[in-house]
C-alpha positions in Angstrom: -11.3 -2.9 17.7 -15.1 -3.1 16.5 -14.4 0.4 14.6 -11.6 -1.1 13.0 -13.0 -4.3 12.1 -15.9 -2.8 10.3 -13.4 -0.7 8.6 -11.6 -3.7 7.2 -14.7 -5.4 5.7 -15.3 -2.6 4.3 -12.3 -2.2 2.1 -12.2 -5.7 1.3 -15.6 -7.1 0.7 -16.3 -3.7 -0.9 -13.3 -2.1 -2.2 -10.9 -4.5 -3.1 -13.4 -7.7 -3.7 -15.7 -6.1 -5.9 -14.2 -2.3 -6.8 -16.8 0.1 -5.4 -16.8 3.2 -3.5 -16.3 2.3 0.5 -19.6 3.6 2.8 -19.1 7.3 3.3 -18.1 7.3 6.9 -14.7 5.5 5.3 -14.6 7.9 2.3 -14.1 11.0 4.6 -11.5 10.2 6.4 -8.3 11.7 5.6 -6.1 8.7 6.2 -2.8 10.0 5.3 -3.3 12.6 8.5 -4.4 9.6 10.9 -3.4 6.4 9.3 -5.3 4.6 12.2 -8.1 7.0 12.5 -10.5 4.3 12.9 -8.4 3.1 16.1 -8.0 6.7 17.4 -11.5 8.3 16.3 -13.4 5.0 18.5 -13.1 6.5 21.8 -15.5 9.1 20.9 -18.4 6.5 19.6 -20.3 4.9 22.1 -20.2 1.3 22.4 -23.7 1.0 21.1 -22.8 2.6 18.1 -19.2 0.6 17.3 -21.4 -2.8 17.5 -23.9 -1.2 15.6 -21.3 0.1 12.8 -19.2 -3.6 12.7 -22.8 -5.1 12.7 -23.5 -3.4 9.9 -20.7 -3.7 7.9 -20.3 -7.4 8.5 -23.8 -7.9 7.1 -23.2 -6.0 4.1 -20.0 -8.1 3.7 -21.8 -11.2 3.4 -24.1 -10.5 1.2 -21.1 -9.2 -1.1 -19.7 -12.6 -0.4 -23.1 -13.8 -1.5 -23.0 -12.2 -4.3 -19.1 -13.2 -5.1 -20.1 -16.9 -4.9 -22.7 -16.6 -7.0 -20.9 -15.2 -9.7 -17.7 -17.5 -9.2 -15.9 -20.1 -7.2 -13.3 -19.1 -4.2 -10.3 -18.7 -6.8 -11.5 -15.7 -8.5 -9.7 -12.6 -8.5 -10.6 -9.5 -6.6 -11.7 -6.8 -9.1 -9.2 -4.5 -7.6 -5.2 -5.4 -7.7 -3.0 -4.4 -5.2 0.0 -1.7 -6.2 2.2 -4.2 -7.8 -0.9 -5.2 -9.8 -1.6 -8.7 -8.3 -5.2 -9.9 -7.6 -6.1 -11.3 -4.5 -8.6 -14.4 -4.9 -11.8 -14.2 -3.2 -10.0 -17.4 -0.9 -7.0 -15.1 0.2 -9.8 -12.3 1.0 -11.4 -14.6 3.8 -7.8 -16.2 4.6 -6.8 -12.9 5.5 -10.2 -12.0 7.5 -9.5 -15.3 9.4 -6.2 -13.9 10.2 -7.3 -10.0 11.1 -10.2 -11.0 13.5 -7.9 -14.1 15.1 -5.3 -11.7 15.9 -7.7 -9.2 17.3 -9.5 -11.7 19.0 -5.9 -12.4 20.4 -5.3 -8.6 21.4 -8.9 -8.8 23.5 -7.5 -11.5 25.0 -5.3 -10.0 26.3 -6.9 -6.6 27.2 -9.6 -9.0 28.9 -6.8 -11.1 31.0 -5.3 -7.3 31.7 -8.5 -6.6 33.6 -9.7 -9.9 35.4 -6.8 -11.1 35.8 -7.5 -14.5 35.0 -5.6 -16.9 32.4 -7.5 -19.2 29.3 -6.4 -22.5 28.9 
């Protein structure tokens, strides 16, 4: 999930919020082979090196969302449109990265109960 996760902040903090090239490990990959390549490729990382990567790209994410604010409020568009040519605004950006990490936080749940055995609240 950590490989994935920094894959997502990539694209949007980066790609779609302000229109620049993704970092290179992204930029290689040849997605329409392995569409979840960042899923499939994270068994062969060690776990130092996914919470290294997700650290990293979390940290350049906000200072992109530094550097958003500063330039706007939270309803200013994304500089790259979707195919149908709608913008995202900078709010539905983190809306939706509420959204990814809850449901992934959900999905470790569950791998976590899967283990131990033992039930949240």
């Amino acid at each position: 999930m950590l490989k994935h996760l920094a894959y997502v902040e990539d694209h949007w903090f980066s790609r779609m919020l302000h229109d620049r090239p993704g970092q290179p490990l992204w930029t290689t990959v040849d997605w329409k082979a392995d569409q979840d390549w960042d899923w499939h490729s994270a068994s062969a990382d060690s776990p130092e090196d996914l919470h290294a990567l997700w650290q990293d790209a979390v940290t350049r994410s906000r200072h992109l969302l530094d550097e958003a604010l500063a330039a706007g409020g939270l309803d200013q568009p994304a500089r790259r449109a979707w195919p149908d040519g709608r913008e995202p605004s900078l709010r539905w950006i983190l809306v939706h990265m509420i959204e990814e990490y809850s449901r992934h936080n959900g999905h470790a749940d569950l791998i976590r109960e899967s283990v131990d055995g033992l039930t949240g609240e």
